[in-house]
Backbone as CSV, one residue per row, in Angstrom:
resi,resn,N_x,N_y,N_z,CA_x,CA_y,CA_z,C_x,C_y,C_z
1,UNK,-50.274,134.419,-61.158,-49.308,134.657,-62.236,-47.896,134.543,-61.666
2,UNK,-46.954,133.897,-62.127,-45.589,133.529,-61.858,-44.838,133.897,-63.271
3,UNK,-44.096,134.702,-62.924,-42.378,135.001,-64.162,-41.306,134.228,-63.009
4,UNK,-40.623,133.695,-63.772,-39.369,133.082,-63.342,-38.178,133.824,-64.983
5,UNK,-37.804,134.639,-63.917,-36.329,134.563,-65.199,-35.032,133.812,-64.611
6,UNK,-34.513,133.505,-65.324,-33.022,132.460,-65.638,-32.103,133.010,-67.408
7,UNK,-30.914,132.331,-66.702,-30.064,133.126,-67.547,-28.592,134.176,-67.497
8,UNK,-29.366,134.896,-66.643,-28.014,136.240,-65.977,-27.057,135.517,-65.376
9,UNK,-25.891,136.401,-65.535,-24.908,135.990,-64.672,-23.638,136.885,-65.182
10,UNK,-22.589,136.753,-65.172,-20.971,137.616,-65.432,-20.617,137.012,-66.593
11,UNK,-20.078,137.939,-67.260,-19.710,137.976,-69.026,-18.937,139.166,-69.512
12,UNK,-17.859,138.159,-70.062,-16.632,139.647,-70.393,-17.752,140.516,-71.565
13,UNK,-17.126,141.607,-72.119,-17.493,142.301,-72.990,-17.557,141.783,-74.203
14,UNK,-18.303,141.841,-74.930,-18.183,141.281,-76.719,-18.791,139.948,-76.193
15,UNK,-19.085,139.634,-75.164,-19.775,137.539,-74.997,-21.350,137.732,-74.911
16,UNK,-22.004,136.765,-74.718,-23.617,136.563,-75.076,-23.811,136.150,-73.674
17,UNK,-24.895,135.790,-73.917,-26.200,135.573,-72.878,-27.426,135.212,-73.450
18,UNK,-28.099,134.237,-72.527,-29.446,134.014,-73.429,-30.597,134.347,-72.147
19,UNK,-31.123,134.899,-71.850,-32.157,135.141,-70.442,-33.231,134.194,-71.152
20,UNK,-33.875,133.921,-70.031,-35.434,132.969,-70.329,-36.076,133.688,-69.156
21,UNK,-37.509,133.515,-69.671,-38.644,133.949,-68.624,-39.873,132.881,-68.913
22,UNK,-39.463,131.876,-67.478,-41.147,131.317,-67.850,-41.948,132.106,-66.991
23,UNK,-43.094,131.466,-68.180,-44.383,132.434,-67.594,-45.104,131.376,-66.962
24,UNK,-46.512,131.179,-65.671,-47.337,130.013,-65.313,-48.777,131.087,-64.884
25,UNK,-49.931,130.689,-64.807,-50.917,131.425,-64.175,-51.804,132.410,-64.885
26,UNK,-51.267,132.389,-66.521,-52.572,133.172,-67.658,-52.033,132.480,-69.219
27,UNK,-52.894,133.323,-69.607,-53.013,132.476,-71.457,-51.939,133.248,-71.871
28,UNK,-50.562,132.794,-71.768,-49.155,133.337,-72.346,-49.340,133.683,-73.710
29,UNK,-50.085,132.831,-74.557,-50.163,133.264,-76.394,-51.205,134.880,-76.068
30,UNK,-51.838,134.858,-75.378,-52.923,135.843,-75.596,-51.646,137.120,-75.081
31,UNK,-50.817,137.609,-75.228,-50.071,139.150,-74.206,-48.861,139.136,-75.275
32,UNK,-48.394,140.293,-75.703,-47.691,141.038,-75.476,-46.634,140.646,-74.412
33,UNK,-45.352,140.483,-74.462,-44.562,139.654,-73.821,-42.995,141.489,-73.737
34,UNK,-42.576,141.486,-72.257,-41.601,142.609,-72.746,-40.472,142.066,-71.595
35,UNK,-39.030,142.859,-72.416,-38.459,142.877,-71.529,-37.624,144.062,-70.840
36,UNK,-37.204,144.265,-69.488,-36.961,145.804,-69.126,-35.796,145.221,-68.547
37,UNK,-35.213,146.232,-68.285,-33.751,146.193,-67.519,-33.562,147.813,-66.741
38,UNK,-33.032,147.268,-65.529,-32.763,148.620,-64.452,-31.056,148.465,-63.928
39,UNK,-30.846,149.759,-64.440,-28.977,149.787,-64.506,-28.771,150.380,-62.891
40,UNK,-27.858,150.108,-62.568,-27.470,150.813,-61.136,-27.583,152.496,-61.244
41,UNK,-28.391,152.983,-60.387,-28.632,154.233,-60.383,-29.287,154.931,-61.722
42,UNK,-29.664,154.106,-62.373,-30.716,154.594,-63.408,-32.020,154.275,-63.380
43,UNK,-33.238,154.773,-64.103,-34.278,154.395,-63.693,-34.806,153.051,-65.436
44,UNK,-35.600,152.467,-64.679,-35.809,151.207,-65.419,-36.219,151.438,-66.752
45,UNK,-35.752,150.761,-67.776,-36.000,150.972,-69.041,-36.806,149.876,-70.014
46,UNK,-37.173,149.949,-71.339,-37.643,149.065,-71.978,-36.829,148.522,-72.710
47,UNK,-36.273,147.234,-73.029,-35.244,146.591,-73.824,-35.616,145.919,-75.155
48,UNK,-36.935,145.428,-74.719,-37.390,144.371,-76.314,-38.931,144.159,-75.530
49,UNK,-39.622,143.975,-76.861,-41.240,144.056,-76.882,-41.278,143.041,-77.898
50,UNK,-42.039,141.606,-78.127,-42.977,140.855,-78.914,-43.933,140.885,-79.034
51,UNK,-44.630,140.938,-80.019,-46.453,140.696,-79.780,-46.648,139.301,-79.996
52,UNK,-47.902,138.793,-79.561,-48.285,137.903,-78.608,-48.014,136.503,-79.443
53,UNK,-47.684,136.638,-80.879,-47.294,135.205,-81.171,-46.352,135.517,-82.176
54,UNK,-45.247,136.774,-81.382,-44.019,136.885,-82.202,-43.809,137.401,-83.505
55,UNK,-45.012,137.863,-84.209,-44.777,138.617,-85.252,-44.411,139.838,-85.521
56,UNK,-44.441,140.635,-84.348,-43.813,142.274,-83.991,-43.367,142.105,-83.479
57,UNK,-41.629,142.907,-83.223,-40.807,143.529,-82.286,-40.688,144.390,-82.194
58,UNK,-40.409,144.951,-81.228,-39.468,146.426,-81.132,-38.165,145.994,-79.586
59,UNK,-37.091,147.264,-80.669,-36.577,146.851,-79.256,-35.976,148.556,-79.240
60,UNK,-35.449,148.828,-78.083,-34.658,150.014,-77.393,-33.352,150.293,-78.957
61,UNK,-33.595,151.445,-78.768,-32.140,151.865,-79.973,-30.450,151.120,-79.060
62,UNK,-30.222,151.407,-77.995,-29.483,150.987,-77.391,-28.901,149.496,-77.474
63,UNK,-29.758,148.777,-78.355,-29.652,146.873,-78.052,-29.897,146.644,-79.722
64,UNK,-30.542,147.474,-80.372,-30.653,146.986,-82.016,-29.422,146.289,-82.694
65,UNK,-30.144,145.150,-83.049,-28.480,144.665,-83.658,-28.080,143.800,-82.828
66,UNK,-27.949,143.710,-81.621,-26.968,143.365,-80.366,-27.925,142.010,-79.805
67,UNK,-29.684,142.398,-79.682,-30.216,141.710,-78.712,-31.363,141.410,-80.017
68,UNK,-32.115,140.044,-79.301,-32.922,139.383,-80.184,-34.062,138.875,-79.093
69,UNK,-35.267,139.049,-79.148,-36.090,138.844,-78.474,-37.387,137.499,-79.074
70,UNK,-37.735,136.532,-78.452,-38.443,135.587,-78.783,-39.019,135.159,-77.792
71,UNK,-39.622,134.127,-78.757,-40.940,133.537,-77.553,-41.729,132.145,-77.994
72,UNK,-41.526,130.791,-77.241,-42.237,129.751,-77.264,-43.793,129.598,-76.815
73,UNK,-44.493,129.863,-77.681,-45.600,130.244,-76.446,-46.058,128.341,-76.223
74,UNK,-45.688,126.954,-76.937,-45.960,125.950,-76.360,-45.447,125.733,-74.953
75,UNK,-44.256,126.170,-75.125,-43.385,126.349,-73.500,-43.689,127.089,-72.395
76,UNK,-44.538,128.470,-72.920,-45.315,129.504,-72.231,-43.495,129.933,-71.587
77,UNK,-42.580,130.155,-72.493,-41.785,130.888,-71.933,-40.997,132.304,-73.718
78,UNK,-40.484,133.529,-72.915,-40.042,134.328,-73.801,-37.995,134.370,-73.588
79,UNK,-37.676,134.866,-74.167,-36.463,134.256,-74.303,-35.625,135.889,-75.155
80,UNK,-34.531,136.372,-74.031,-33.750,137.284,-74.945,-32.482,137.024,-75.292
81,UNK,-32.395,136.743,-76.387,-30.782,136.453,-76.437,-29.792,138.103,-76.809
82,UNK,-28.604,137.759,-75.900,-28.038,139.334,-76.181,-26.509,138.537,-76.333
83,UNK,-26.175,139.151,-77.545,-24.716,139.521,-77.992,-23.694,140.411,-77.893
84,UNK,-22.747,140.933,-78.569,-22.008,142.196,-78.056,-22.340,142.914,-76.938
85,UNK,-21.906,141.735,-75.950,-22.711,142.641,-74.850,-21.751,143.659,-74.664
86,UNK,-21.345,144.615,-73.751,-20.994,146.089,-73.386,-21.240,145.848,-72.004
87,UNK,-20.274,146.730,-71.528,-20.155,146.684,-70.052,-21.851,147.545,-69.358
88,UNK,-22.250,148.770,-70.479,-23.438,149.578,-69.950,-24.660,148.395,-70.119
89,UNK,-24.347,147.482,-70.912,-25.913,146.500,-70.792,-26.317,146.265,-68.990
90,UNK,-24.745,146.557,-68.338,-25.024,145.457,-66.865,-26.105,146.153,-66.373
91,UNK,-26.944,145.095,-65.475,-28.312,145.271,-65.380,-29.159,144.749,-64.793
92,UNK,-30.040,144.634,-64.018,-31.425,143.833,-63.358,-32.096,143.364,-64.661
93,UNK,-32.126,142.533,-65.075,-33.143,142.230,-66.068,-34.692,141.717,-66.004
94,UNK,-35.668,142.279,-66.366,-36.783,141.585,-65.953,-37.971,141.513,-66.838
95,UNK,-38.521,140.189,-66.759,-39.455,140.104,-67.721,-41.212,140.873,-67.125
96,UNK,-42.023,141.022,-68.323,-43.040,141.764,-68.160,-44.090,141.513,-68.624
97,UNK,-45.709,141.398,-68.541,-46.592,141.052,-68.980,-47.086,142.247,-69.568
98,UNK,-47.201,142.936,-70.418,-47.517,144.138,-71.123,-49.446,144.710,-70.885
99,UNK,-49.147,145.847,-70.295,-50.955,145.973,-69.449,-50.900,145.415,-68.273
100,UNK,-49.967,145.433,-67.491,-49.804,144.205,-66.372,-49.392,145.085,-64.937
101,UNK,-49.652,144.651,-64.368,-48.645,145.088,-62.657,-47.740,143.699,-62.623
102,UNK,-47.752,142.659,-63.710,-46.996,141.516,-63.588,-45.430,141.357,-63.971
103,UNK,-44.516,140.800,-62.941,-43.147,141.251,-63.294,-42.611,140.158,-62.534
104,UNK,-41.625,139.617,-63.556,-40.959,138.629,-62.670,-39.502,138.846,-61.783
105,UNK,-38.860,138.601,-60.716,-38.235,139.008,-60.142,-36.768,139.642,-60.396
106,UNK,-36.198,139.108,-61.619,-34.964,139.781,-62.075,-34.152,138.776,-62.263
107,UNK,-33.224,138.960,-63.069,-31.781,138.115,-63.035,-30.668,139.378,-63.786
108,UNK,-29.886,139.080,-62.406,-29.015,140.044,-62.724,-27.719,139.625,-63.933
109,UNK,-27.181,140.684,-64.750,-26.621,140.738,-65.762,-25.626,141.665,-65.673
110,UNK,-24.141,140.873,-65.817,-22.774,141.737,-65.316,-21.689,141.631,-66.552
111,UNK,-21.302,142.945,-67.213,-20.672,142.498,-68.390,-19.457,143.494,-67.859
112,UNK,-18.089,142.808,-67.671,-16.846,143.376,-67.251,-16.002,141.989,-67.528
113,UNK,-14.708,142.872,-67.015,-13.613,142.208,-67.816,-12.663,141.888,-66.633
């Protein structure tokens, strides 16, 4: 199993971002697809949840409104797009296989001015 995220990088306040996570190495339509983020000196959180061919979300009260979570499963990749970002979004971002020890390595996410 391989996550690759892409995407992160430095962004004033109020600008976007789109993260991608491909997935390689299981049946991507068959899971529950999530994404988490770990803030400096905080402990890791849940940001956005799809079910497995995008018909449920949930996401964190913190991002409602702000962040939009999706998923190609022909591409076998999930995809968060975040808006109004806020300086507290900055973050490790990382994608997740839900039921999983599977996690892809991070892309970091810096929202300052």
């Amino acid at each position: 199993v391989q996550l690759v995220e892409s995407g992160g990088g430095l962004v004033q306040p109020g600008g976007s971002l789109r993260l991608s996570c491909a997935a390689s190495g299981f049946t991507f339509s068959s899971y529950y697809m999530s994404w988490y983020r770990r803030a400096p000196g905080k402990e890791r959180e849940l940001v956005a949840r799809i079910s497995n061919f995008g018909g449920a979300t949930n996401y964190a009260d913190s991002v409602k409104g702000r962040f939009t979570i999706s998923r190609d499963n022909a591409k076998n990749t999930v995809f968060l797009q975040m808006s109004s970002l806020k300086p507290e979004d900055t973050a490790v971002y990382f994608c997740h296989v839900r039921n999983s020890n599977y996690w892809g390595q991070g892309t970091q996410v810096t929202v300052s001015s």
